[in-house]
ROZA-631926 format. One line per 8 residues: their letters; for each residue x, y, z of C-alpha. Coordinates in steps of 0.2 Angstrom, whole numbers, plus 5000, padded with zeros to 4 digits. Layout:
! residues N
A> X:Y:Z  ...
***
This chain:
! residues 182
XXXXXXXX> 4999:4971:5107  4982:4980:5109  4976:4994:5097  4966:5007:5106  4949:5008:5097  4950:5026:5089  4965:5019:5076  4957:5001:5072
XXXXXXXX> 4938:5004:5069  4923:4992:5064  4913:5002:5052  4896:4995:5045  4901:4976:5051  4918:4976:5044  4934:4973:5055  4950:4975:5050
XXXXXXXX> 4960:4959:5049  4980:4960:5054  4990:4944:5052  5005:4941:5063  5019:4954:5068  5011:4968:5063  5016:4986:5067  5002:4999:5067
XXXXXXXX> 5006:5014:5075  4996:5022:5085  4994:5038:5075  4988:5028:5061  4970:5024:5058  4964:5010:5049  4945:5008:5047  4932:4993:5039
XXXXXXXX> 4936:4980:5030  4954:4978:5026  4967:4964:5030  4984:4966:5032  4996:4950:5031  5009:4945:5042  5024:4959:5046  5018:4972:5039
XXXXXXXX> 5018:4989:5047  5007:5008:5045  5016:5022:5048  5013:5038:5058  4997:5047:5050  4995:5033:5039  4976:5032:5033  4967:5013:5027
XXXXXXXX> 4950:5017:5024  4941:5002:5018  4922:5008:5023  4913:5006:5005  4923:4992:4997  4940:4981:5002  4958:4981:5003  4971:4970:5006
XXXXXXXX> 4988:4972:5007  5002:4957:5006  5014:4951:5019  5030:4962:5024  5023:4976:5014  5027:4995:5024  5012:5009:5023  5025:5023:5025
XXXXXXXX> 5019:5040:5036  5004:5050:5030  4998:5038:5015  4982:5038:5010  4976:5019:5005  4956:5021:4999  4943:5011:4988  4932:5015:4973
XXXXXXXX> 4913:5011:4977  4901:5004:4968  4889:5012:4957  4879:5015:4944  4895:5020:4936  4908:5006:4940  4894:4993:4945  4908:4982:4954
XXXXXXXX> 4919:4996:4961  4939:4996:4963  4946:4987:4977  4961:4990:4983  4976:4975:4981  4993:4975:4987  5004:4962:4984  5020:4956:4996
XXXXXXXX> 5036:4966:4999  5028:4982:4995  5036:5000:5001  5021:5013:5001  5032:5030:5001  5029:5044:5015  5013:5054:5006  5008:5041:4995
XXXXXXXX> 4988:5041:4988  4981:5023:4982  4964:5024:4975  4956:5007:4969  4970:5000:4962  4980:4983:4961  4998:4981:4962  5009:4967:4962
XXXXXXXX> 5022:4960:4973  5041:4969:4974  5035:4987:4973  5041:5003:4978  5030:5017:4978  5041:5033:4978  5037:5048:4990  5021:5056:4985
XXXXXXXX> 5014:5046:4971  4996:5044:4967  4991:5030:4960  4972:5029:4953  4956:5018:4950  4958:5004:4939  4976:5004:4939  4986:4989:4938
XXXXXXXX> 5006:4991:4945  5015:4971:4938  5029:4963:4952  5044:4975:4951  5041:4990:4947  5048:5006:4954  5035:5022:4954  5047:5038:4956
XXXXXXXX> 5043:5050:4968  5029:5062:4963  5022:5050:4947  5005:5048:4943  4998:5033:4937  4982:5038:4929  4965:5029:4930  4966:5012:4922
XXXXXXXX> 4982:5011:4916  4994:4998:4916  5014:4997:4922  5022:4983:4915  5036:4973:4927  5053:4975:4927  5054:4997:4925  5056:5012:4933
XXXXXXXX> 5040:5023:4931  5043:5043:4933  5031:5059:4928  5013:5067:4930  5006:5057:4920  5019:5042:4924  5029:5033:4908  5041:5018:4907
XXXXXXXX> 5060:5029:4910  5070:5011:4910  5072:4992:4911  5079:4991:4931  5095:4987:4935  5099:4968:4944  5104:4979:4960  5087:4986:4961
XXXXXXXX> 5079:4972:4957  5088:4966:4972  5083:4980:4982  5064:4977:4983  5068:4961:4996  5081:4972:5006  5068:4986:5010  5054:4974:5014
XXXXXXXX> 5066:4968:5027  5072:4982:5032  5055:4989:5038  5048:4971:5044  5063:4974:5054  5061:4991:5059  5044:4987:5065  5048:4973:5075
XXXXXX> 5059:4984:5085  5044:4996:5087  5034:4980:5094  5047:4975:5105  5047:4993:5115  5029:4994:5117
***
């Protein structure tokens, strides 16, 4: 599949990267140097700006309709920055904001979460919708996290647990049907 230019753009030298089977609709826009592993898929209004630092997102991870994936650059203040990580398997709710974070693998990011600079999300963890997780702060595997600022609600069941591989496959399947009718 081709990407028109106005949704995948060079900036400053930097192209994006996309590994195999990847979905990126064509409302989405994803700008500098980011790299997106194999079947993963961006959403409607979906926004990956990597233009003063980088990002990199896992395989089968899903970039749900108008989330906002962005960096921290470097500065006099944060000499190195925050780039942005994202491990495999990985559901980014609808509305979602990532800022210069780093999270694991088996994730889901509920609807309209924030997560900020310096924060560090382990392997399976479940964000509830509308949580903030604060600059820096660190959510331990294995929890449901809920709240402005976020906290650690309770240990997740083995059925969620379950769940994280289950909606990774879910979307990579969803996206192949998209790549399939283009």
């Amino acid at each position: 599949m081709s990407y028109p230019q106005q949704n995948i753009r060079e900036f400053q030298g930097q192209t994006p990267t996309l590994g195999s089977r990847v979905y990126v609709d064509p409302a989405a826009t994803i700008i500098g140097e980011v790299t997106l592993g194999d079947d993963c898929s961006v959403w409607p209004s979906a926004v990956i700006r990597g233009d003063m630092h980088k990002i990199a997102v896992g395989a089968r991870t899903s970039i749900q309709d108008g989330s906002v994936l962005h960096i921290t650059h470097a500065s006099d203040y944060n000499p190195d920055g925050w780039p942005l990580t994202i491990g495999d398997d990985v559901t980014i709710g609808h509305n979602v904001t990532l800022h210069g974070c780093t999270l694991g693998n088996q994730i889901l990011v509920g609807i309209g979460s924030t997560v900020m600079d310096g924060a560090v999300v382990e392997d399976q963890v479940v964000i509830g919708a509308g949580s903030l997780v604060p600059p820096g702060k660190t959510l331990t595997g294995g929890f449901l996290y809920i709240g402005s600022p976020c906290k650690q609600a309770r240990p997740l069941s083995e059925s969620e647990l379950d769940y994280f591989v289950y909606t990774a496959a879910n979307y990579a399947g969803l996206k192949d049907q998209y790549l399939e009718s283009a």
